[in-house]
C-alpha positions in Angstrom: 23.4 7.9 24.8 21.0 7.2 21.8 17.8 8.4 21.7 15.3 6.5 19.0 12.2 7.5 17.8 10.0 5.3 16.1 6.1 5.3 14.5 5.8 1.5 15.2 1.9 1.6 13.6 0.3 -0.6 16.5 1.7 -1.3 19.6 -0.2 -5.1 19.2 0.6 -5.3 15.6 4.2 -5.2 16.2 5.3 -8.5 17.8 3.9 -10.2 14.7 6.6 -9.1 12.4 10.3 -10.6 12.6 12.5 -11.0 14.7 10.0 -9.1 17.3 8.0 -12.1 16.7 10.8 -14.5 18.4 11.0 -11.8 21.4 8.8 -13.1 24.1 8.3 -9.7 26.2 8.6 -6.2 25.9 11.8 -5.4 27.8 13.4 -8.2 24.8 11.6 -6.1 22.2 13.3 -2.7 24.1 16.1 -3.8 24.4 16.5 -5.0 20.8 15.9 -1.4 19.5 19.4 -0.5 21.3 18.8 2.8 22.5 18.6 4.8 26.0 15.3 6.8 25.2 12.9 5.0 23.0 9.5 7.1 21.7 7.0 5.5 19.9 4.1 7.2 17.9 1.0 5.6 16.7 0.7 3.2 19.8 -3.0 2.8 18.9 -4.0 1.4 22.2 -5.9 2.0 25.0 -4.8 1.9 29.1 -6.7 -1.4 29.8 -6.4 -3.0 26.7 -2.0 -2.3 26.6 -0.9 -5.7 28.0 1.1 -5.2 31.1 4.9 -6.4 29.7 5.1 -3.0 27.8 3.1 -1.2 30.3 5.5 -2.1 32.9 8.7 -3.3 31.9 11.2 -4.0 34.3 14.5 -2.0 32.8 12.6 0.9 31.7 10.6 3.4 32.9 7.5 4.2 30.9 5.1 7.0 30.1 2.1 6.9 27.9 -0.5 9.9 26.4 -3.7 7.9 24.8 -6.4 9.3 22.9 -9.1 11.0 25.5 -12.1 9.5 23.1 -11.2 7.0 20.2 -9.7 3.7 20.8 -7.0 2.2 18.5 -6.4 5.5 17.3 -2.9 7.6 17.6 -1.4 7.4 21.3 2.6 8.2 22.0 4.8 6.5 24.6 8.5 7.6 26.1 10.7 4.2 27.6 13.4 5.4 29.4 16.2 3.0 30.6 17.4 3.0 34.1 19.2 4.4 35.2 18.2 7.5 33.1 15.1 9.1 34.6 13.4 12.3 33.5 13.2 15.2 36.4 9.4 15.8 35.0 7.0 14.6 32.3 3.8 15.8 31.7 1.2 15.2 28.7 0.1 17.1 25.6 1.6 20.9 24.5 -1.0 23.4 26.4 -0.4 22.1 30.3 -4.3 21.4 30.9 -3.7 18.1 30.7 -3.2 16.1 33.9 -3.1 12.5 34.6 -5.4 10.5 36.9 -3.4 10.1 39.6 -3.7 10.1 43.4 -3.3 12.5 45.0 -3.6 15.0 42.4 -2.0 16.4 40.0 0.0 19.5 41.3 0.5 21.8 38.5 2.7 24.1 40.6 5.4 21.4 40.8 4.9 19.2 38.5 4.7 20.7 35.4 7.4 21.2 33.4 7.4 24.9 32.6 6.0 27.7 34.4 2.3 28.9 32.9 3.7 31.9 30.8 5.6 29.0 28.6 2.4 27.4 27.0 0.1 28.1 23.9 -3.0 30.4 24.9 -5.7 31.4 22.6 -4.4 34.3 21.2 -0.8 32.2 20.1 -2.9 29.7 18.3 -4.8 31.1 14.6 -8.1 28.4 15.2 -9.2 28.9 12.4 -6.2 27.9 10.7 -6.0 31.0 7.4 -3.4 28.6 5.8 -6.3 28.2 4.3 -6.7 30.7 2.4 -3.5 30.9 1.2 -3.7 27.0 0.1 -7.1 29.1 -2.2 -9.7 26.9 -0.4 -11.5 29.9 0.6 -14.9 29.4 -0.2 -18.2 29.4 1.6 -18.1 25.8 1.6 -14.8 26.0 3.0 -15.5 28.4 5.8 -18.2 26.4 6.4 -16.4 23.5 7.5 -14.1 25.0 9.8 -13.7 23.4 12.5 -15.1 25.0 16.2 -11.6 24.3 17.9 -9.8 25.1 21.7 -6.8 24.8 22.6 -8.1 21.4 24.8 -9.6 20.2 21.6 -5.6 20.2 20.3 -4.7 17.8 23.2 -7.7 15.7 23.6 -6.2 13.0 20.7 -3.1 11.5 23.0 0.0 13.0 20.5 2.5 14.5 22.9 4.8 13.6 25.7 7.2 16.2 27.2 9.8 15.0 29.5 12.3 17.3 30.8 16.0 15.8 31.5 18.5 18.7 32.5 20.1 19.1 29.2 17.3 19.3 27.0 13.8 18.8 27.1 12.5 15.9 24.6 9.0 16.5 22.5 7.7 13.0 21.4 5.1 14.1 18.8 2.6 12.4 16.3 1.3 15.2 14.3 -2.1 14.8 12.5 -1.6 13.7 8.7 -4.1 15.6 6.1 -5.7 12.0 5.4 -8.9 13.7 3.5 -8.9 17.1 1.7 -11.4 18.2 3.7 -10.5 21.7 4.6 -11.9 21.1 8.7 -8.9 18.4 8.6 -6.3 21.0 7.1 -7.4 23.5 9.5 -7.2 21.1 12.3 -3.4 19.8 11.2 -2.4 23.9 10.7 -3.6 24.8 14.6 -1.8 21.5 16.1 1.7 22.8 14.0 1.4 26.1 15.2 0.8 25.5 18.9 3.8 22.8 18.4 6.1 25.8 17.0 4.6 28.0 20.0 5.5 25.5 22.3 8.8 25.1 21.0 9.7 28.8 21.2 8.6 29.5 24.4 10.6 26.2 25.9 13.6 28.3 24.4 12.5 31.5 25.0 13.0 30.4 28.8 16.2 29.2 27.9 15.9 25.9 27.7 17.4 23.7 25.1 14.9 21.3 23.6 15.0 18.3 21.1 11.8 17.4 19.1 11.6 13.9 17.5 8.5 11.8 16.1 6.3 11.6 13.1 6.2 15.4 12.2 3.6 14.2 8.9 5.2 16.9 6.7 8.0 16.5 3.6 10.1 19.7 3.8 12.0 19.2 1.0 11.6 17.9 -2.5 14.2 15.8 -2.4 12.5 13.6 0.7 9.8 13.0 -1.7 9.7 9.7 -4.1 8.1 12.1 -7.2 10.3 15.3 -5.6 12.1 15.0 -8.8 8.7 15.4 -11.3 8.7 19.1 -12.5 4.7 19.3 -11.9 5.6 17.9 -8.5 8.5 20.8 -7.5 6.4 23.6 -9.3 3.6 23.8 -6.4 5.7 21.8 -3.8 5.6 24.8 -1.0 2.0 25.7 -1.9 1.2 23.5 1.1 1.2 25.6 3.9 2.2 22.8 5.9 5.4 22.5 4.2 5.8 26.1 4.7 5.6 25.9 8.4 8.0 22.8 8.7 10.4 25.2 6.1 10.2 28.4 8.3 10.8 26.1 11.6 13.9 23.8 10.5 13.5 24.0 6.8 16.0 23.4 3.8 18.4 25.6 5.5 18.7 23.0 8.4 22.3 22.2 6.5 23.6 25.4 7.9 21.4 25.3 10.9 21.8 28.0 13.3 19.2 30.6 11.5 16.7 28.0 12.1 14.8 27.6 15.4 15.7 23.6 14.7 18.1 21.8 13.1 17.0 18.6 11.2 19.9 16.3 12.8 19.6 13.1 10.2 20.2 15.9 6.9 22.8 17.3 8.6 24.6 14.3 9.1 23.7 13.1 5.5 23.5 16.3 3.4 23.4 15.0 0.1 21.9 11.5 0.6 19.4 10.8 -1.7 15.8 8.4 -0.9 16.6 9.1 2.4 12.9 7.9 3.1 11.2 6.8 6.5 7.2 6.1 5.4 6.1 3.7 2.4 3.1 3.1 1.2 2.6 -0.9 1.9 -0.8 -1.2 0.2 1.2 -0.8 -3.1 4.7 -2.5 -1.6 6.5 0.9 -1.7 9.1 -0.1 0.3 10.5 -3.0 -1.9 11.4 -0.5 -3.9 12.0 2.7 -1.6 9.1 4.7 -2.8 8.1 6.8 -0.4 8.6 10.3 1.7 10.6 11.2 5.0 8.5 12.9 7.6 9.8 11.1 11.0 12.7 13.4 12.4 15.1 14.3 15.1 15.2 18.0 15.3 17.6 19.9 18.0 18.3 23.0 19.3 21.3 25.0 17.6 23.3 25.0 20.8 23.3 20.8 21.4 25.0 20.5 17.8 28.5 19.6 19.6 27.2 16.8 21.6 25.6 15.3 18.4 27.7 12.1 17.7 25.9 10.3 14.7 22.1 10.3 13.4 21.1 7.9 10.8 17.7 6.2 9.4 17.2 2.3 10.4 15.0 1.0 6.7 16.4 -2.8 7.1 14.0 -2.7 10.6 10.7 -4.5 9.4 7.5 -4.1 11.7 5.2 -0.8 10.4 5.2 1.7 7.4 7.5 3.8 8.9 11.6 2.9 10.1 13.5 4.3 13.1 15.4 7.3 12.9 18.3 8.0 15.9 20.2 10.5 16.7 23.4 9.6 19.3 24.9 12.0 22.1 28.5 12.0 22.7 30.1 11.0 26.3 31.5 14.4 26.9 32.2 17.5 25.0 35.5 19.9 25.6 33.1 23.5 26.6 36.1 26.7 27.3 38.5 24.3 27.6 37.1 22.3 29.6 35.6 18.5 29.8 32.0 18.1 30.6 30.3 14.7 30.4 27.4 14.1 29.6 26.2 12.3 33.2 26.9 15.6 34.5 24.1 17.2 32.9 21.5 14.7 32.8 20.1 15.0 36.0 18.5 11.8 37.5 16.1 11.4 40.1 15.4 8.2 42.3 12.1 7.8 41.4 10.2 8.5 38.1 7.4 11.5 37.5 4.2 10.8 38.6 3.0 10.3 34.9 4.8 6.7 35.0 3.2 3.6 34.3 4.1 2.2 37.3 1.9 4.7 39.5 -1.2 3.5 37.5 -3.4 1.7 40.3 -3.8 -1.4 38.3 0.1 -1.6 39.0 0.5 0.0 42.2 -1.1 -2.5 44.3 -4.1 -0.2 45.0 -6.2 -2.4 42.3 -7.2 -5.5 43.1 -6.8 -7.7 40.4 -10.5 -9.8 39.5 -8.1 -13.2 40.2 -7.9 -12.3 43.8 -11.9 -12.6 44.0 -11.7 -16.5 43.5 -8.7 -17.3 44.7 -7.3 -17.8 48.5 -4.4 -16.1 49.6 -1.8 -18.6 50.6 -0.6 -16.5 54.0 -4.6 -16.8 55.0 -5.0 -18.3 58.4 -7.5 -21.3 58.3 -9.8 -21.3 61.2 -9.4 -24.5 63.9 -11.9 -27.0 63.4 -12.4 -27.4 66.8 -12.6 -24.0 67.7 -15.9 -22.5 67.3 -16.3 -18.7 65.7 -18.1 -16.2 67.2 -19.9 -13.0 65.5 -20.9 -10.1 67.3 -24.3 -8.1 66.3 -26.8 -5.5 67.1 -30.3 -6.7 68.7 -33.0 -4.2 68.0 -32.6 -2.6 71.0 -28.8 -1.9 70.1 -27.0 -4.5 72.0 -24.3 -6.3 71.1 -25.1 -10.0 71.5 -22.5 -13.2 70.2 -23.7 -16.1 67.9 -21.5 -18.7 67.2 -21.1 -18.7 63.3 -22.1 -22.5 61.9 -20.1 -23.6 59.5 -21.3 -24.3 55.9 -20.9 -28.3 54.7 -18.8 -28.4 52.0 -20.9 -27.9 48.5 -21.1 -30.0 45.3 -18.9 -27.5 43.7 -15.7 -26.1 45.3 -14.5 -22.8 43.7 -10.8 -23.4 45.0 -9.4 -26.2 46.4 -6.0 -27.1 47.5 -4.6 -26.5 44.1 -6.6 -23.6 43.3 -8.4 -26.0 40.5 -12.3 -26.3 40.2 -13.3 -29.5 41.7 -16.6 -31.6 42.1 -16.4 -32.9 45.7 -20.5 -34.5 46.7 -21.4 -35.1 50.1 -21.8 -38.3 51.1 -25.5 -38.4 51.8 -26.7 -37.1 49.0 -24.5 -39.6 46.3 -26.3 -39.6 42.9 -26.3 -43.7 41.6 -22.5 -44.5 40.5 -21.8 -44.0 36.9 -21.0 -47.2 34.6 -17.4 -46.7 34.5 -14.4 -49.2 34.3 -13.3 -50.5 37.3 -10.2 -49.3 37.2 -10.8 -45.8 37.3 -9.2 -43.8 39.9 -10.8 -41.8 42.8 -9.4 -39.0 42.3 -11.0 -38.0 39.0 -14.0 -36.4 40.4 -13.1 -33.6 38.2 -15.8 -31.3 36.5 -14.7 -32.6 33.2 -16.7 -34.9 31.0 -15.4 -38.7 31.3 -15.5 -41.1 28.6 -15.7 -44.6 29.1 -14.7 -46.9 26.5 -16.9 -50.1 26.3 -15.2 -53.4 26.4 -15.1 -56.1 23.9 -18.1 -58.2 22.7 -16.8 -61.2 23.5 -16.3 -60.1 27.1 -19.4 -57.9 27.9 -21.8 -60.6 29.4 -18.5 -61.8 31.5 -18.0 -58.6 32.7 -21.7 -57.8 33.6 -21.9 -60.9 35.5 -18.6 -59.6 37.6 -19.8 -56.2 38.4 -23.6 -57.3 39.3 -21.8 -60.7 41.7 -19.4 -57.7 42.9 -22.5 -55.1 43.9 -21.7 -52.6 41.3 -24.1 -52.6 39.2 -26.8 -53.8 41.3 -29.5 -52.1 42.6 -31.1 -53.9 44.7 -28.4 -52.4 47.9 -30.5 -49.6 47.7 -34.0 -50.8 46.6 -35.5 -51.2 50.5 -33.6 -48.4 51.9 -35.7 -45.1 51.7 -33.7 -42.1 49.7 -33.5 -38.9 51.3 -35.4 -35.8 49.6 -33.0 -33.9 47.9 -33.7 -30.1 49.0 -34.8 -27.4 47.3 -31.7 -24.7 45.7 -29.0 -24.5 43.5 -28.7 -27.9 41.2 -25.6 -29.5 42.1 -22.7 -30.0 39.6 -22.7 -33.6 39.9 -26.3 -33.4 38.8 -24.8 -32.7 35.1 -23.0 -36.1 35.1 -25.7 -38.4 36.7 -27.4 -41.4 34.6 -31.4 -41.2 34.3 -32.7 -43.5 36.2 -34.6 -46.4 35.1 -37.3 -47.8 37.3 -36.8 -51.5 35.5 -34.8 -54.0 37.1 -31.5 -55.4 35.8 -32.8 -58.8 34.7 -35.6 -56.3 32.4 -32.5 -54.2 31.1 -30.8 -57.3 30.1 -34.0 -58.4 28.4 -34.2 -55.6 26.3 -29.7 -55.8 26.0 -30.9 -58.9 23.9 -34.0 -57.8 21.9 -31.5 -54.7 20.6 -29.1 -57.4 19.8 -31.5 -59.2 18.0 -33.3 -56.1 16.1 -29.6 -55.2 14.7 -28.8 -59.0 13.9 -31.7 -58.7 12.2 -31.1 -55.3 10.3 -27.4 -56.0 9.4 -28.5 -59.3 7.3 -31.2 -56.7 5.4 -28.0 -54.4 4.5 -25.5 -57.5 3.5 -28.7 -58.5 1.0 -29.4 -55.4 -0.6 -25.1 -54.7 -1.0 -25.7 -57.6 -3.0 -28.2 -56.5 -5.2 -26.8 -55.2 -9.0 -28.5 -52.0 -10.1 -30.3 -51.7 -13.8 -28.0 -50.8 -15.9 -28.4 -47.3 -17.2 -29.7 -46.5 -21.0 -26.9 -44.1 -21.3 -23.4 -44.8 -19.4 -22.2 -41.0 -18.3 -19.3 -39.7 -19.9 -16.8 -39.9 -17.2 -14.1 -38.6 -19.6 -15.9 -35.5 -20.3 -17.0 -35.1 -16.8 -13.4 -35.2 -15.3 -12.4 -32.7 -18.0 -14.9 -30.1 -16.7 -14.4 -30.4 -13.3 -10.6 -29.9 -14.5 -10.9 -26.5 -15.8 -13.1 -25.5 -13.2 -11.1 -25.9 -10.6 -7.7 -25.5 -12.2 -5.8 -22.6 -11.0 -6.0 -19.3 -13.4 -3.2 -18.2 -15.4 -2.3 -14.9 -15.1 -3.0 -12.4 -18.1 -0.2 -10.4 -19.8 -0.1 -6.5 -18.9 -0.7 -4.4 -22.0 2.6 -2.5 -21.7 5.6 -5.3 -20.7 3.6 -8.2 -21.9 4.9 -9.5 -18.3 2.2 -11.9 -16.1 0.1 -9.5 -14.0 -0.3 -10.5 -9.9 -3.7 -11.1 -8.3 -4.7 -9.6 -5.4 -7.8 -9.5 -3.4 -10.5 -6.8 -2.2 -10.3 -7.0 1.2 -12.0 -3.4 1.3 -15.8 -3.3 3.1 -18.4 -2.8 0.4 -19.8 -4.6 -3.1 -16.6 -5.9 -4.3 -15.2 -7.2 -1.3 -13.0 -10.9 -1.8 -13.1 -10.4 -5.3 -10.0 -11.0 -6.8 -8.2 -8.8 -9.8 -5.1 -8.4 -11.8 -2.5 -5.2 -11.9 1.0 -5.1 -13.4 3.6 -7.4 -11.1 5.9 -4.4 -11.4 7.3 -2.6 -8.4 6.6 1.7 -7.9 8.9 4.1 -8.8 9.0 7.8 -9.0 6.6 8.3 -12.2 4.6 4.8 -12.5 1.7 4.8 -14.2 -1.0 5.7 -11.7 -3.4 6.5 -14.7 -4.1 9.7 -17.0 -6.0 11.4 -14.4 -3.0 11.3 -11.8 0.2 11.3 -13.6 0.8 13.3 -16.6 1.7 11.0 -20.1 5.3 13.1 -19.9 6.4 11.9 -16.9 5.1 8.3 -17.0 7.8 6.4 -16.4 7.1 2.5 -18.2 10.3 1.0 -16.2 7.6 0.7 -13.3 4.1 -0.5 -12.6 2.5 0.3 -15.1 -1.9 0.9 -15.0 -3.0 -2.4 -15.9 -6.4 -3.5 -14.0 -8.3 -6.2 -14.9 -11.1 -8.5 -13.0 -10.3 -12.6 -12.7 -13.7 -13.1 -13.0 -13.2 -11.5 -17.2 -9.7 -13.2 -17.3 -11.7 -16.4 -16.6 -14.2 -15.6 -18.9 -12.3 -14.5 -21.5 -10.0 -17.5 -21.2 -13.3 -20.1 -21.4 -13.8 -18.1 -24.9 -10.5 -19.1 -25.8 -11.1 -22.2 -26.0 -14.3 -22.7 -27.7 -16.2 -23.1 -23.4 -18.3 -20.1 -24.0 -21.9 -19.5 -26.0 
């Protein structure tokens, strides 16, 4: 059994990279990934907006945690292939969060641990004193501490707990420090802690548990692209996130068993180096595997024998981060005996109530907006001979019967026996026929615009003569006869595809056919004189030479300039960041990162600088271009 856990960056995103790009629904995408349990992080989605071939797959089971509040913003999901099925799931790490579901939510017997195993209050250090130690303790730091519950933890869609005999299985995306603001740092330290509570009281009740995700933390130096920079390993566990993740499943995690979790992938690989699982792909770290591992598998001490194999997955494009899986042997010999691992998972017939496909919009309960405008094929369609009868109250409260009348058939039918909008005009209220070809069909009294072609010159008068002899284009059927008063309500489709009607007779319309013939005779002979004309001829002739030239090294593309430190042609990239500068284009050093590129005096120290990578060349292409027009004599 393989379990894989993944921070795909965008559950929409992802079927636009290769090869999930050539998979045409979610199960194909599933299934590609190979494993038994699949947990994604970052789904950034909402309910209504997550189209329905990964909200429902038909091999899996799925369960989904989205952010209470933002939208596109964090989210974790759990895919579970049949026939594996968890005995319970449940969302977030504090059990006060219960899924809309009818009927409701039973904490009792639903929840997967008993109320004494969660985070409370007092477990939890709100204000998060890390803090301190991290010497941000100031007034202005104090100040922005963050007013924080425990609901406020689990409001933000990060957790999914699912309970399967042998273990219970954390998927978590824990909040990265993406500004220094202290209120963020204290919000990251509460969310760690109540994870480590959580954790210890799952084993505290004897159960084993394994933790995977996006955990946002390097624990060691050596999962870092600059772990190997002295001023980087000097202050490297000042963090006091990196001290939690140490104290939890630390560097020790080789050893293992005096942790509370074993990091499964190190222990695997304990001297593999650049074992990364995040790049940076605004700079194209991962062409050059610069980045930091902080997606894990972590395990209980006592699941170690049935670990078969655990390994990273880089080659998988698709987000900034790769897969990481850990794999579960068949059976394990326990006291001399064989136990198998089917033994121990339990299954159930039917998934937890926190399953996608108990959502109403799946269940059947939901009608879908479709089924407003279109008629169900098992309807039964009323006799036409058979007249139908409605029963209502008088005012005095007696039931009387009225025959219903039924309504004549409208310009516009909403679905006919195709299901297709069609324009269908009763018969005593035809508009005047539309000058079309004779050959056109009957049945193309669609809503759709139709275009006539006009025939040839030589044959229009022919033509007119056949359709006025053959009562088509006449008017004069109609001239005597009285036309009905159209009544008063909702303008008729048909309306939209009438010709204006002329009050002139046919024999006037051909009149005036000729005088337009005449007036364009008349103006084409005016054009074929003055093409014929020769213009003055100039008192300078322009320069065409010159002109071309100009218009040359306008538009001719723009050479790269030389960085200052490899002399190598820089690459242009674009500002595609909101604000002044935005689609302007500039030049840096083609060079791929490393551990100790030049990210300029104020970020890397001149010792460690490293000049076989990018070096800190910048440079606008609007003063490349300038400085190349002075180059060759263009500029003042």
């Amino acid at each position: 059994m393989r379990i894989l856990t993944w921070n795909i960056n965008g559950i929409r995103t992802l079927p636009q990279y290769h090869p999930w790009n050539t998979l045409k629904t979610g199960d194909a995408i599933l299934d590609e990934l190979g494993a038994d349990i699949i947990c994604f992080q970052e789904m950034k989605s909402t309910r209504p907006s997550l189209a329905r071939t990964f909200a429902l797959p038909t091999a899996y089971d799925a369960f989904f945690s989205f952010p209470a509040s933002k939208s596109g913003y964090s989210g974790v999901a759990i895919y579970t292939k049949h026939p594996i099925k968890p005995v319970k799931a449940e969302e977030g790490l504090t059990g006060t969060v219960y899924p809309k579901i009818k009927p409701p939510w039973d904490p009792q017997t639903e929840r997967v641990s008993n109320i004494e195993a969660y985070p409370c209050s007092r477990d939890v250090d709100i204000l998060a004193e890390e803090i301190e130690d991290a010497e941000m303790a100031s007034v202005e730091a104090e100040s922005e501490k963050p007013d924080l519950d425990l609901a406020a933890l689990d409001v933000e869609g990060r957790t999914l707990v699912a309970d399967f005999g042998l273990f219970v299985l954390i998927n978590t995306y824990c909040p990265a420090e993406s500004s220094p603001s202290p209120s963020r740092l204290a919000y990251k330290m509460a969310y760690h802690r109540m994870l480590a509570t959580r954790v210890r009281r799952l084993i505290a009740e004897g159960r084993e548990v394994v933790l995977v995700g996006d955990i946002n933390v390097c624990v060691a130096a050596e999962d870092h692209c600059d772990g190997g920079l002295e001023s980087v390993r000097e202050g490297f566990y000042n963090h006091p996130a990196r001290r939690w993740a140490r104290d939890l499943f630390g560097e020790n995690g080789v050893q293992g068993e005096e942790k509370t979790l074993v990091d499964v992938v190190r222990r695997v690989w304990p001297e593999r180096k650049a074992m990364y699982t995040c790049w940076n792909t605004k700079i194209s770290a991962r062409a050059s595997n610069y980045g930091t591992r902080i997606d894990y598998v972590l395990v209980t001490p006592a699941l170690l024998p049935w670990i078969q194999g655990a390994d990273i997955e880089p080659r998988i494009q698709g987000s900034d981060h790769c897969p990481v899986w850990v794999d579960f042997r068949e059976e394990v010999e326990v006291a001399g005996k064989t136990v198998k691992l089917r033994d121990l998972i339990k299954h159930k017939k039917e998934a937890p109530r926190l399953a996608s496909r108990y959502w109403d919009e799946y269940s059947g309960k939901q009608k879908l907006l479709s089924t407003f405008f279109l008629n169900g094929k098992n309807d039964k369609k009323q006799d036409i001979g058979t007249t139908a009868k409605q029963q209502v109250q008088d005012e005095t409260g007696n039931e009387r019967t009225f025959p219903i009348v039924p309504i004549p058939p409208t310009s516009l039918s909403i679905s006919g026996p195709s299901g297709a909008c069609t324009s269908s005009p009763s018969t005593s209220e035809l508009s005047p026929p539309l000058r079309l070809n004779a050959s056109t069909p009957k049945s193309s009294q669609s809503a759709s615009p139709i275009t006539a072609s006009p025939p040839p010159l030589q044959q229009s008068s022919k033509k007119r003569k056949q359709l006025h002899d053959s009562g088509q284009l006449s008017a004069t059927k109609t001239a005597g006869k009285q036309q009905k008063k159209p009544k008063a309500g909702q303008t008729k489709l048909s309306s939209f595809f009438e010709s204006p009607s002329t009050p002139s007779e046919p024999t006037a319309a051909a009149s005036g056919s000729q005088d337009d013939t005449d007036q364009l005779d008349a103006d084409y002979r005016l054009a074929l004189e003055l093409s014929q004309q020769h213009d003055p001829p100039r008192s300078t002739p322009p320069n065409r030479n010159s002109s071309s030239a100009a218009w040359s090294t306008l538009l001719a593309p723009l050479q790269p300039p030389l960085c200052t430190v490899h002399r190598e042609p820089a690459q242009e990239f674009t500002v595609n960041k909101a604000g002044p500068n935005k689609g302007k284009k500039f030049f840096v050093c083609a060079r791929p990162v490393g551990a100790g590129y030049d990210r300029g005096r104020a970020e890397r120290m001149r010792a460690e600088v490293d000049h076989k990578w990018k070096c800190d060349y910048f440079k606008w292409a609007s003063d490349v271009r300038k400085e190349a027009g002075s180059s060759r004599g263009d500029g003042p």
